[in-house]
C-alpha positions as CSV (number, residue, x, y, z in Angstrom):
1,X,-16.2,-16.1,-44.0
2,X,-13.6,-14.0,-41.6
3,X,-16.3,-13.9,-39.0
4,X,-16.3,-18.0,-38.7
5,X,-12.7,-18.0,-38.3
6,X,-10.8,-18.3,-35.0
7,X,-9.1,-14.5,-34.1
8,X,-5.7,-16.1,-34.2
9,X,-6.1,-17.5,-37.4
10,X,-7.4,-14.0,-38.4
11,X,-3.9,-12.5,-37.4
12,X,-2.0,-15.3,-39.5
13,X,-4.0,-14.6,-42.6
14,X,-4.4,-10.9,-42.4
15,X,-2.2,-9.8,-39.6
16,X,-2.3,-7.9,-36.3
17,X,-4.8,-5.3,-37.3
18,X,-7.5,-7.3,-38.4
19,X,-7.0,-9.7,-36.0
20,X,-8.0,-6.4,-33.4
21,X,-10.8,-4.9,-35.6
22,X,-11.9,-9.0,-35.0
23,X,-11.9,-8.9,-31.2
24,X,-13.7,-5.5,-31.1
25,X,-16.5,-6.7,-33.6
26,X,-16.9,-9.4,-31.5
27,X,-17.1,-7.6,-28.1
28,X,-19.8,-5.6,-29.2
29,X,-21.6,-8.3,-30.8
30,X,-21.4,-10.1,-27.3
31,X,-21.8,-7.3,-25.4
32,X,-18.5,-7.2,-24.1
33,X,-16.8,-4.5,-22.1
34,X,-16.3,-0.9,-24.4
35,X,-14.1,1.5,-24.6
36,X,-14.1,4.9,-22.2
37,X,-14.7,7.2,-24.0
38,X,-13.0,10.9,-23.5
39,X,-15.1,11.8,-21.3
40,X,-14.1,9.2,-18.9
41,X,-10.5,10.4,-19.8
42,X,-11.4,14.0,-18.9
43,X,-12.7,12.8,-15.4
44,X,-9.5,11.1,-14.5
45,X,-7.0,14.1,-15.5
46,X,-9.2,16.1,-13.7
47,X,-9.3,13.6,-10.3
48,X,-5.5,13.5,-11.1
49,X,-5.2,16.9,-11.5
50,X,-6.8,17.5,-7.8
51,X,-5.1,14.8,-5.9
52,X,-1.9,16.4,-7.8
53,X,-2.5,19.9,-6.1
54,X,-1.5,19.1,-2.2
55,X,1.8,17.7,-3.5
56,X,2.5,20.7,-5.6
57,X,1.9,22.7,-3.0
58,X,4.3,21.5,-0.4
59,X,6.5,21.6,-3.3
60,X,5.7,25.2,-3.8
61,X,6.3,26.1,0.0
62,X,9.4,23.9,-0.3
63,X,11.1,26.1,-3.2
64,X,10.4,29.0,-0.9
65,X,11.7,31.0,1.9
66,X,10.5,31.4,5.2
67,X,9.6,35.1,4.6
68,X,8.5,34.6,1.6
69,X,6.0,32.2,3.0
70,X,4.8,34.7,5.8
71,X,3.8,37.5,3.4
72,X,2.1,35.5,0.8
73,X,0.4,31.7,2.3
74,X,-0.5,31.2,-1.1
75,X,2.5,31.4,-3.4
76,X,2.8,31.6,-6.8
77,X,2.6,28.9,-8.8
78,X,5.8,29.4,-10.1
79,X,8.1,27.6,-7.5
80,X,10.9,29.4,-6.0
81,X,15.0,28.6,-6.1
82,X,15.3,27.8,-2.7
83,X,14.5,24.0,-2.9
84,X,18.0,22.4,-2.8
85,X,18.7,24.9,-0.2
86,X,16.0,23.8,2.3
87,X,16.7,20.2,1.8
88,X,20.3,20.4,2.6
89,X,18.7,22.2,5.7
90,X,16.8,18.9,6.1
91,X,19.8,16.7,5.8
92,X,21.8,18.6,7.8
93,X,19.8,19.7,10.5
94,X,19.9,18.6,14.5
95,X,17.3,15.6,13.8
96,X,18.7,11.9,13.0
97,X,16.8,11.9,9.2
98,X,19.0,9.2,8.0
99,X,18.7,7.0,11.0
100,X,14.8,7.7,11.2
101,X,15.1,6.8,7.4
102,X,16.7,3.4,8.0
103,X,13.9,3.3,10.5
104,X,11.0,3.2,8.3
105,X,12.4,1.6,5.9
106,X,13.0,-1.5,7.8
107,X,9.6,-1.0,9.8
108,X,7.7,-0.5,6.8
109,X,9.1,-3.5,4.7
110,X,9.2,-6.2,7.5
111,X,5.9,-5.6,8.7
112,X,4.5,-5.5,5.0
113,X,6.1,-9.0,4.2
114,X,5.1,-10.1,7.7
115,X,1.4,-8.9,7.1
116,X,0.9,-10.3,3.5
117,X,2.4,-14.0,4.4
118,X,0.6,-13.9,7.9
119,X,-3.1,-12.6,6.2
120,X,-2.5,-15.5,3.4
121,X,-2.0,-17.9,5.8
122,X,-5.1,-17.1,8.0
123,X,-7.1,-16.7,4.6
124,X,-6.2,-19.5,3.3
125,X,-7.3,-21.2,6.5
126,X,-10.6,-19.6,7.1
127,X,-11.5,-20.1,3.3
128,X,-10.6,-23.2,2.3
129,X,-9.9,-25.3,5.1
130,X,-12.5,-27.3,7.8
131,X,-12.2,-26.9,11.4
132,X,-14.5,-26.5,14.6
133,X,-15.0,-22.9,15.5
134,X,-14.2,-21.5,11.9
135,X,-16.9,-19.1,11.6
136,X,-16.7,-18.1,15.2
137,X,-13.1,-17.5,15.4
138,X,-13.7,-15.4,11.8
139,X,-16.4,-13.2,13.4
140,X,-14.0,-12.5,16.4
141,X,-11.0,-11.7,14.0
142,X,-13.6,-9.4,12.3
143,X,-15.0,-7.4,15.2
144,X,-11.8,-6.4,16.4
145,X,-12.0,-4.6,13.5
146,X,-14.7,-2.3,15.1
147,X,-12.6,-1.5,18.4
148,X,-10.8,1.7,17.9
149,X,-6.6,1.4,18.3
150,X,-6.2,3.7,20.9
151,X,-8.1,1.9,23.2
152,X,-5.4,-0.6,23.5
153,X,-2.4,2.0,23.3
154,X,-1.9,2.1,27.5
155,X,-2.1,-1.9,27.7
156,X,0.2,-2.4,24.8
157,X,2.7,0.4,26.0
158,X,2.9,-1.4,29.4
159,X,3.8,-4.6,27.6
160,X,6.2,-3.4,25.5
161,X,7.7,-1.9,29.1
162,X,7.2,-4.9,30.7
163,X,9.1,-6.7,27.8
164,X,12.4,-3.6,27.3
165,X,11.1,-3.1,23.7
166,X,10.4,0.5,24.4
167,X,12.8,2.9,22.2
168,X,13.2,-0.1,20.1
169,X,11.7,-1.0,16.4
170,X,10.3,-4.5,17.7
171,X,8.1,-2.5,19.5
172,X,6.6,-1.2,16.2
173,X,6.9,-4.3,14.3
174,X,5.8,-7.1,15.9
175,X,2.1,-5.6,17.5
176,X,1.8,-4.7,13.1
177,X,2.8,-8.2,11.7
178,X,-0.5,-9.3,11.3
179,X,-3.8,-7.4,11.0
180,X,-7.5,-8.1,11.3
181,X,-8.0,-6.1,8.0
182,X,-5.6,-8.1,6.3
183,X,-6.5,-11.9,7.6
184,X,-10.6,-10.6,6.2
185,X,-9.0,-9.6,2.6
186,X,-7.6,-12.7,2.1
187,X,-10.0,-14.7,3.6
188,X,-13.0,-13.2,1.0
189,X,-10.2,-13.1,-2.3
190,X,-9.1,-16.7,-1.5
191,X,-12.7,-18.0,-1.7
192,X,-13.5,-17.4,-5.0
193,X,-9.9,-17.4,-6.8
194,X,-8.8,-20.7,-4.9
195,X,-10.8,-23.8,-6.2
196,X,-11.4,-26.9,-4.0
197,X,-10.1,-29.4,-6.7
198,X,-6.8,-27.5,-7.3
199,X,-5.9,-28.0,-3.2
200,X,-7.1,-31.8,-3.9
201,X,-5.2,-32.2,-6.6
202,X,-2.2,-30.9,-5.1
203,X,-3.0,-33.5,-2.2
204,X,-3.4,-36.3,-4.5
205,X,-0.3,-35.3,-6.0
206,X,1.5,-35.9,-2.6
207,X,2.0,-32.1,-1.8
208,X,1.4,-31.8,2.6
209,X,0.1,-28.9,3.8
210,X,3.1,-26.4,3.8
211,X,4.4,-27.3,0.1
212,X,0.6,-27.1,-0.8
213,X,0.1,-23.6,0.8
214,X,3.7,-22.8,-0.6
215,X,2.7,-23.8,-4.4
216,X,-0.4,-23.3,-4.6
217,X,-2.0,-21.3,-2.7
218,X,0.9,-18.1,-2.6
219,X,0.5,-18.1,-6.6
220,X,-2.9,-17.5,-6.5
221,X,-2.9,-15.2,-3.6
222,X,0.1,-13.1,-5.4
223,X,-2.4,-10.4,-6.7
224,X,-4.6,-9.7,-3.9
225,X,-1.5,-10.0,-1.7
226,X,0.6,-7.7,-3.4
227,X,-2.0,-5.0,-2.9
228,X,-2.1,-5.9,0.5
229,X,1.3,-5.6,0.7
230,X,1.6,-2.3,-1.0
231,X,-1.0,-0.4,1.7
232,X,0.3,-1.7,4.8
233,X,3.8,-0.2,3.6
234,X,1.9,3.0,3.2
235,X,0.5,2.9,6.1
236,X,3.7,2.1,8.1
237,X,5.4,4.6,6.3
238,X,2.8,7.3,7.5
239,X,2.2,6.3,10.9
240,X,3.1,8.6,14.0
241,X,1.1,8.0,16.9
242,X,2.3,4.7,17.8
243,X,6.3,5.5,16.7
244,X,6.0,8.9,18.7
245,X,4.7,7.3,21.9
246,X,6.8,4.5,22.1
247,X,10.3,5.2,20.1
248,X,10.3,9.1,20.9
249,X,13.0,11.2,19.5
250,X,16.2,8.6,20.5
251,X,15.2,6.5,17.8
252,X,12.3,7.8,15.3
253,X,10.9,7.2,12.2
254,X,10.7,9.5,9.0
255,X,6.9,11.1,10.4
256,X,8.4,11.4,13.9
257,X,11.3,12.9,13.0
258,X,9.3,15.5,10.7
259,X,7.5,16.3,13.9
260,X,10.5,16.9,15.3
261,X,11.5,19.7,12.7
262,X,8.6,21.8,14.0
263,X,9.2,21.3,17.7
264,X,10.9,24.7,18.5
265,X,9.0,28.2,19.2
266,X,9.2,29.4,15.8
267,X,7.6,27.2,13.1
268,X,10.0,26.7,9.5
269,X,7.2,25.9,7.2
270,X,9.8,25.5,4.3
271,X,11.7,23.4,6.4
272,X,8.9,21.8,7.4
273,X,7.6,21.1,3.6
274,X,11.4,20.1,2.5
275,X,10.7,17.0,5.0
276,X,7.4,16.4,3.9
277,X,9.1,16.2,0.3
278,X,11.7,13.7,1.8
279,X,9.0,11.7,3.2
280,X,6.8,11.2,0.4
281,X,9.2,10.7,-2.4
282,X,10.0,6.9,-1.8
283,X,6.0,6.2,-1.7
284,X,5.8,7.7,-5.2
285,X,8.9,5.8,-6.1
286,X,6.9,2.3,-4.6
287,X,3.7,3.1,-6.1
288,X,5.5,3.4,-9.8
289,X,7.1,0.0,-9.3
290,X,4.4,-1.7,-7.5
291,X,1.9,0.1,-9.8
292,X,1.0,-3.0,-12.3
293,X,0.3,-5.3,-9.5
294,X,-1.8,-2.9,-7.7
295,X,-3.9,-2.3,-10.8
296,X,-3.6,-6.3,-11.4
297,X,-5.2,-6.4,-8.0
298,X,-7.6,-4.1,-8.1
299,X,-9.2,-5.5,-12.0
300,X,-8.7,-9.1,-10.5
301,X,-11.0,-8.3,-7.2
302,X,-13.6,-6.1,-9.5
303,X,-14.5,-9.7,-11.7
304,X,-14.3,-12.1,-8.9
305,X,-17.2,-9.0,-7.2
């Protein structure tokens, strides 16, 4: 009799719990996804556990000094009581770290808002709209995938002479405001998650282009481009070869400026490892906020594959 019922109806007869052990009877009778098991569980700490190990140890060399370091590379896993001493070295040290903080900070967010509202645009335009030349200009965007970055570094760095953007952040921002990578993400998500009849109903409903992209198509691009989102502000976060060519040490970003730290004859490795600390701290911090929409994204692109 409980088995003809409707699981909600199930939770207002008999409450919560049998309104559960009614969804899981039903998954398994149609086949519907199952539970890990602990041996899934066990793999993960374990993956966890390993991808743990190279933060610890910077952590470790952090907590140490420099002597300490030199007699034993591999410390004990016990860190040491010198970690608020080497970051105060940090902080207070010859390098601008608070500038080159500032720096990355704004680098990182304006080119990740830039990228995700730029990509959605192109995908949405590739995807679901009709024009001559579509599939040719999408195979060109594409390929430019395939040519390697520093192939363009000497043309671009004359430019960014040419224009008195060198030393400056625009010269980091605007060549990263849009990416190949990102334009092909949204392109493939918004084919499948973006339905035909909901752009013409939005038409019908006198929505022009703009307020339709604007209501329409951002909602449904919000998962896939929050992800995107989230990796190109780890990726500007992390980059140096670009920053270090073109801003140099009058105006650098956090990975330049960590360079910088080991730029005299003898090499700090605490110091060095107190700046690594400083540098990776705020991607934890953005990947424990932004952690939900990154998993949202991630489930979301597994069911449309």
């Amino acid at each position: 009799m409980s088995a003809q019922l409707s699981t909600p109806a199930i939770e207002q007869i008999a409450g919560k719990g049998a309104a559960r052990a009614a969804r899981r009877r039903q998954a398994r009778l149609e086949g519907g996804v199952r539970r890990p098991g602990w041996g899934t569980y066990l793999l993960l700490t374990l993956v966890l556990l390993v991808s743990f190990v190279p933060i610890y140890y910077a952590f470790l060399l952090a907590s140490s000094t420099s002597s300490e370091i030199a007699q034993h590379p591999i410390p004990s896993p016990i860190p040491g009581s010198h970690l608020l001493e080497n970051l105060q070295r940090v902080l207070h040290s010859d390098i601008k770290i608070w500038q080159a903080f500032q720096n990355s900070m704004i680098v990182s967010v304006v080119t990740a808002l830039s990228v995700m509202f730029f990509s959605t645009l192109a995908g949405f335009a590739f995807a679901k709209l009709r024009f001559r030349g579509k599939r040719f200009l999408l195979a060109f965007v594409i390929g430019t995938m395939a040519i390697p970055s520093q192939l363009g570094i000497i043309p671009l760095f004359i430019v960014m002479a040419k224009l008195g953007w060198t030393g400056k952040l625009a010269a980091v921002i605007v060549p990263a405001m849009v990416s190949a990578f990102g334009v092909f993400w949204m392109t493939q998500y918004l084919e499948d998650a973006l339905p035909y009849e909901l752009i013409e109903a939005a038409r019908m409903d006198g929505c022009n282009m703009i307020r339709t992209f604007w209501h329409v198509v951002v909602p449904a691009a919000r998962p896939a481009a929050s992800m995107l989102g989230l990796f190109t502000f780890v990726g500007s976060w992390t980059s140096f070869f670009w920053p270090f060519i073109v801003l140099g040490s009058s105006n650098p970003t956090l990975p330049v400026a960590l360079q910088l730290l080991q730029a005299s004859y003898f090499k700090d490795m605490a110091l060095i490892m107190a700046g690594v600390l400083i540098i990776t701290l705020p991607l934890v911090l953005v990947f424990l906020v932004a952690g939900r929409q990154l998993v949202a994204g991630v489930m979301q692109g597994a069911v449309k594959g």
